[in-house]
N, C-alpha and C positions, 0 to 999 in steps of 0.2 A: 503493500500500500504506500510506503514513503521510504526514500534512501536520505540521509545527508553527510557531508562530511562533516570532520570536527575541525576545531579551531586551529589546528595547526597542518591540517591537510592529509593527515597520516592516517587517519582512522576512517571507515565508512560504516553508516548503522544503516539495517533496513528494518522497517515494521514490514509484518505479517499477518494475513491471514488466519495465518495457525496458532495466531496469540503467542508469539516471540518475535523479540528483536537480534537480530545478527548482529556482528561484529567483526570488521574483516580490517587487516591493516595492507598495506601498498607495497609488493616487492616492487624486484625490479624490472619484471613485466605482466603480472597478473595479481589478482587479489587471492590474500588467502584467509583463510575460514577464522578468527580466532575464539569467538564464543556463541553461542547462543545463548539468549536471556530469558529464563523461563522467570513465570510469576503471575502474569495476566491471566483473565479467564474468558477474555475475547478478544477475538483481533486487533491488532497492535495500527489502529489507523494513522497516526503521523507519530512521528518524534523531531528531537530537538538535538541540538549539542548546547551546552552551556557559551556564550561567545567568546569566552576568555583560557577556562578549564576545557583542556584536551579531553578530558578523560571524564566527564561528567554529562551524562545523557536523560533528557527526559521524554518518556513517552508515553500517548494517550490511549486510553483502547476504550473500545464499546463495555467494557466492565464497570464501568462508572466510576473507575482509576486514572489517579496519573501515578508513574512510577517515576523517582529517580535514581537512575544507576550508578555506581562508580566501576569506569569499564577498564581499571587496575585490575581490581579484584573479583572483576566479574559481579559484584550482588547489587542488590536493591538496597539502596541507603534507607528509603521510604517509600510506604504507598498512601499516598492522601487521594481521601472519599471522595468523589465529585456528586452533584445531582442530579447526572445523563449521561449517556452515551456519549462519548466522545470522540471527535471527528477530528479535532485542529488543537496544535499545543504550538507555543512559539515562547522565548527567552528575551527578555528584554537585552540588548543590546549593552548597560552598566551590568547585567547578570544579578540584580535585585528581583525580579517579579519574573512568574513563569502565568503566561494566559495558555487560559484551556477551553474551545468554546464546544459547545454539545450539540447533538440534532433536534435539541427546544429552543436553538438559538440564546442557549444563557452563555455568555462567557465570564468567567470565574478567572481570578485573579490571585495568584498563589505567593505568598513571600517567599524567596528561594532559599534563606535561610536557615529561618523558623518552620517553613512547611507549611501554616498556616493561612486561611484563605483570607485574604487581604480587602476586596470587594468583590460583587457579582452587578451584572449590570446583565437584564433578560432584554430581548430584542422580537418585535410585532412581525419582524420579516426573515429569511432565511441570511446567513449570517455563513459566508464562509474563508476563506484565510485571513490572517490576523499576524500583525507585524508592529514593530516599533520605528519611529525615527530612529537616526543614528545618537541622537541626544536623550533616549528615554523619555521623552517629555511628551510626543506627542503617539497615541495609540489611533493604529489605522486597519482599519478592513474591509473586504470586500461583500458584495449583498446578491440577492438573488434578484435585486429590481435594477442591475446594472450601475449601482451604484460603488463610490468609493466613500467611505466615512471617517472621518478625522474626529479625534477627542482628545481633549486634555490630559494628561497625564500627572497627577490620580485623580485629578476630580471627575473627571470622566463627562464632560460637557462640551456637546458636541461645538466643533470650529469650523468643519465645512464638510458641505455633501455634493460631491462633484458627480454630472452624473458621465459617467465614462466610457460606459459601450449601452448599446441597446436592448441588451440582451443579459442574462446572467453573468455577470462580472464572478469570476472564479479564484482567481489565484492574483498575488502580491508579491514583490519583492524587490528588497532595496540593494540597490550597486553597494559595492563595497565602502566607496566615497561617501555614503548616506544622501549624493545630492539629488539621486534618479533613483526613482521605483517605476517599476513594471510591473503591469497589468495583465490578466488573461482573461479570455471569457466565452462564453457557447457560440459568439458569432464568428467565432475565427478570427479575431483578432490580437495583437499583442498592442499593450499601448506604453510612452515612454514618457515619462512626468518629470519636470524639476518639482522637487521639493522645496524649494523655495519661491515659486512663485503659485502657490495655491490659490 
Protein backbone atom coordinates (compact mmCIF):
# COMPACT_ATOMS: atom_id res chain seq x y z
CA UNK A 1 0.00 0.00 0.00
CA UNK A 2 2.96 2.67 0.74
CA UNK A 3 6.98 2.55 0.37
CA UNK A 4 9.13 5.60 1.78
CA UNK A 5 12.59 6.01 2.23
CA UNK A 6 14.17 7.40 5.47
CA UNK A 7 15.80 10.36 6.40
CA UNK A 8 19.10 9.44 5.30
CA UNK A 9 18.37 7.54 2.10
CA UNK A 10 19.46 4.15 3.27
CA UNK A 11 16.42 2.48 4.55
CA UNK A 12 13.01 1.74 2.50
CA UNK A 13 9.69 0.71 4.46
CA UNK A 14 6.73 -0.63 2.75
CA UNK A 15 3.03 -1.05 4.30
CA UNK A 16 1.09 -4.02 3.40
CA UNK A 17 -1.77 -5.67 2.86
CA UNK A 18 -0.83 -8.43 5.15
CA UNK A 19 -0.68 -6.13 8.20
CA UNK A 20 3.20 -5.66 8.03
CA UNK A 21 5.62 -3.29 7.24
CA UNK A 22 9.11 -4.39 5.41
CA UNK A 23 12.26 -3.00 5.87
CA UNK A 24 14.93 -3.29 3.28
CA UNK A 25 18.39 -1.36 3.24
CA UNK A 26 20.39 -0.22 -0.33
CA UNK A 27 23.23 -2.51 -1.53
CA UNK A 28 25.17 -1.87 -4.04
CA UNK A 29 22.71 -2.89 -6.79
CA UNK A 30 19.55 -4.25 -5.39
CA UNK A 31 17.41 -4.03 -2.05
CA UNK A 32 17.67 -6.43 0.43
CA UNK A 33 15.05 -7.81 2.96
CA UNK A 34 16.13 -6.63 6.54
CA UNK A 35 12.96 -7.13 8.60
CA UNK A 36 9.56 -7.52 8.77
CA UNK A 37 7.34 -5.76 11.38
CA UNK A 38 4.70 -7.76 12.61
CA UNK A 39 2.08 -6.06 15.35
CA UNK A 40 -0.83 -4.72 13.37
CA UNK A 41 -4.00 -6.57 12.99
CA UNK A 42 -4.97 -4.96 9.60
CA UNK A 43 -3.31 -3.61 6.78
CA UNK A 44 -0.55 -1.47 7.02
CA UNK A 45 -2.11 1.55 4.69
CA UNK A 46 0.62 4.20 4.74
CA UNK A 47 3.72 4.98 6.85
CA UNK A 48 6.03 7.47 7.75
CA UNK A 49 9.90 7.95 8.50
CA UNK A 50 10.59 10.28 11.40
CA UNK A 51 12.29 13.55 9.18
CA UNK A 52 15.28 13.77 11.09
CA UNK A 53 15.63 9.97 12.85
CA UNK A 54 16.93 7.37 10.29
CA UNK A 55 15.66 4.77 12.18
CA UNK A 56 12.40 5.71 13.55
CA UNK A 57 9.19 4.60 11.57
CA UNK A 58 5.45 5.33 11.84
CA UNK A 59 2.64 3.45 10.60
CA UNK A 60 -1.15 3.48 10.07
CA UNK A 61 -3.23 0.53 9.49
CA UNK A 62 -7.12 -0.16 9.37
CA UNK A 63 -6.63 -1.54 13.19
CA UNK A 64 -7.58 1.70 14.47
CA UNK A 65 -3.59 1.89 15.35
CA UNK A 66 -0.75 3.82 14.71
CA UNK A 67 2.41 2.16 15.45
CA UNK A 68 5.87 3.55 16.18
CA UNK A 69 8.80 1.46 15.26
CA UNK A 70 12.52 1.67 16.09
CA UNK A 71 13.98 -0.10 12.84
CA UNK A 72 17.56 -0.73 15.06
CA UNK A 73 15.85 -3.07 16.93
CA UNK A 74 13.20 -4.12 14.82
CA UNK A 75 10.16 -3.51 17.76
CA UNK A 76 7.23 -1.32 18.25
CA UNK A 77 8.26 1.59 20.77
CA UNK A 78 4.22 2.06 20.95
CA UNK A 79 0.90 1.48 19.73
CA UNK A 80 -1.45 4.59 20.34
CA UNK A 81 -5.55 3.87 19.82
CA UNK A 82 -6.91 5.98 17.12
CA UNK A 83 -10.90 6.33 16.59
CA UNK A 84 -10.88 4.74 12.78
CA UNK A 85 -9.51 3.01 10.39
CA UNK A 86 -6.71 4.42 9.08
CA UNK A 87 -5.70 5.40 5.64
CA UNK A 88 -2.89 8.46 5.93
CA UNK A 89 -0.09 9.20 8.63
CA UNK A 90 2.50 11.92 7.95
CA UNK A 91 5.53 13.50 10.56
CA UNK A 92 5.66 16.91 10.94
CA UNK A 93 8.63 18.16 9.28
CA UNK A 94 10.42 19.60 13.31
CA UNK A 95 9.54 15.70 14.13
CA UNK A 96 7.13 17.04 17.09
CA UNK A 97 3.56 15.96 15.93
CA UNK A 98 2.75 12.78 13.97
CA UNK A 99 -1.02 13.35 11.95
CA UNK A 100 -3.02 10.22 11.21
CA UNK A 101 -6.38 10.87 9.21
CA UNK A 102 -9.03 7.99 9.12
CA UNK A 103 -11.88 6.81 6.60
CA UNK A 104 -14.41 9.34 8.86
CA UNK A 105 -12.21 11.85 7.79
CA UNK A 106 -11.12 12.74 11.42
CA UNK A 107 -7.46 13.50 11.52
CA UNK A 108 -5.86 13.13 14.95
CA UNK A 109 -2.99 14.76 15.82
CA UNK A 110 -0.36 12.68 17.96
CA UNK A 111 2.76 14.21 20.12
CA UNK A 112 5.69 12.27 18.83
CA UNK A 113 7.18 12.37 22.07
CA UNK A 114 4.73 11.61 24.64
CA UNK A 115 2.47 9.52 22.35
CA UNK A 116 -0.36 11.36 23.26
CA UNK A 117 -3.16 12.74 21.15
CA UNK A 118 -2.56 16.31 20.95
CA UNK A 119 -5.91 17.46 18.83
CA UNK A 120 -8.41 15.98 16.47
CA UNK A 121 -10.13 18.04 14.02
CA UNK A 122 -13.33 15.77 12.04
CA UNK A 123 -14.00 16.92 8.42
CA UNK A 124 -17.80 17.15 6.55
CA UNK A 125 -15.87 15.95 3.25
CA UNK A 126 -13.43 13.07 2.23
CA UNK A 127 -10.10 14.08 3.54
CA UNK A 128 -7.13 12.43 1.82
CA UNK A 129 -3.01 13.05 2.06
CA UNK A 130 -1.92 15.27 4.76
CA UNK A 131 1.45 17.19 4.96
CA UNK A 132 3.28 19.86 6.65
CA UNK A 133 5.05 23.06 5.46
CA UNK A 134 8.75 22.94 5.72
CA UNK A 135 8.35 25.29 8.82
CA UNK A 136 5.69 23.12 10.86
CA UNK A 137 3.45 25.87 11.05
CA UNK A 138 1.21 25.41 8.41
CA UNK A 139 -0.96 21.91 8.01
CA UNK A 140 -2.16 21.05 4.47
CA UNK A 141 -4.39 18.43 2.76
CA UNK A 142 -5.93 17.30 0.02
CA UNK A 143 -10.06 16.73 -0.31
CA UNK A 144 -12.34 14.61 -2.27
CA UNK A 145 -14.01 18.17 -3.76
CA UNK A 146 -10.76 18.81 -5.45
CA UNK A 147 -9.65 20.85 -3.07
CA UNK A 148 -6.38 21.97 -1.23
CA UNK A 149 -6.69 23.13 2.41
CA UNK A 150 -4.35 25.11 4.55
CA UNK A 151 -4.56 25.55 8.53
CA UNK A 152 -2.63 26.85 11.04
CA UNK A 153 -0.54 25.09 12.91
CA UNK A 154 -1.94 24.20 16.14
CA UNK A 155 -4.65 26.10 16.20
CA UNK A 156 -5.95 24.45 13.34
CA UNK A 157 -7.91 27.46 11.40
CA UNK A 158 -8.27 27.37 8.39
CA UNK A 159 -5.88 30.10 5.94
CA UNK A 160 -6.82 29.13 2.54
CA UNK A 161 -8.96 26.74 0.29
CA UNK A 162 -7.57 26.62 -3.13
CA UNK A 163 -9.54 24.98 -5.31
CA UNK A 164 -6.97 22.96 -7.58
CA UNK A 165 -8.07 20.27 -9.89
CA UNK A 166 -11.76 19.49 -10.76
CA UNK A 167 -11.92 16.43 -9.73
CA UNK A 168 -10.74 14.57 -6.54
CA UNK A 169 -7.49 16.03 -5.46
CA UNK A 170 -5.50 12.90 -4.00
CA UNK A 171 -2.09 13.07 -3.13
CA UNK A 172 0.41 16.05 -1.79
CA UNK A 173 3.99 16.73 -1.58
CA UNK A 174 6.54 19.06 -0.79
CA UNK A 175 10.01 19.51 -2.60
CA UNK A 176 12.79 19.20 -0.43
CA UNK A 177 13.31 23.16 -0.45
CA UNK A 178 9.70 23.31 1.27
CA UNK A 179 9.17 26.05 -1.43
CA UNK A 180 6.97 23.69 -4.03
CA UNK A 181 4.30 21.17 -3.36
CA UNK A 182 2.74 18.91 -5.76
CA UNK A 183 -0.56 17.86 -6.38
CA UNK A 184 -2.33 14.77 -7.66
CA UNK A 185 -5.61 13.93 -8.43
CA UNK A 186 -8.56 11.52 -10.55
CA UNK A 187 -8.25 13.92 -13.45
CA UNK A 188 -4.84 13.15 -14.42
CA UNK A 189 -3.31 15.72 -13.57
CA UNK A 190 -0.04 16.61 -11.58
CA UNK A 191 -0.01 20.33 -10.29
CA UNK A 192 3.16 22.59 -9.12
CA UNK A 193 2.59 25.33 -6.36
CA UNK A 194 4.80 27.80 -4.73
CA UNK A 195 4.40 27.99 -1.28
CA UNK A 196 4.61 31.12 -0.94
CA UNK A 197 2.47 32.63 -2.96
CA UNK A 198 -0.84 31.03 -1.63
Amino acid sequence: HSVAWNANGKKLASGSYDKTAGIYSLGSDRLNKEQILKGHTDSVDQLCWHPTNPDLLATASGDKSIRIWDTKSYKSITSIPTKGENINICWSPDGKTIAVGNKDDLVTFVDSRTYKVKAEKQFKYEVNELTWNKESNLFFFTNGEGHIEVLNWPELEVQHVIQAHPANCICIEFSRCGKYFATGSADALVSIWDAQEL
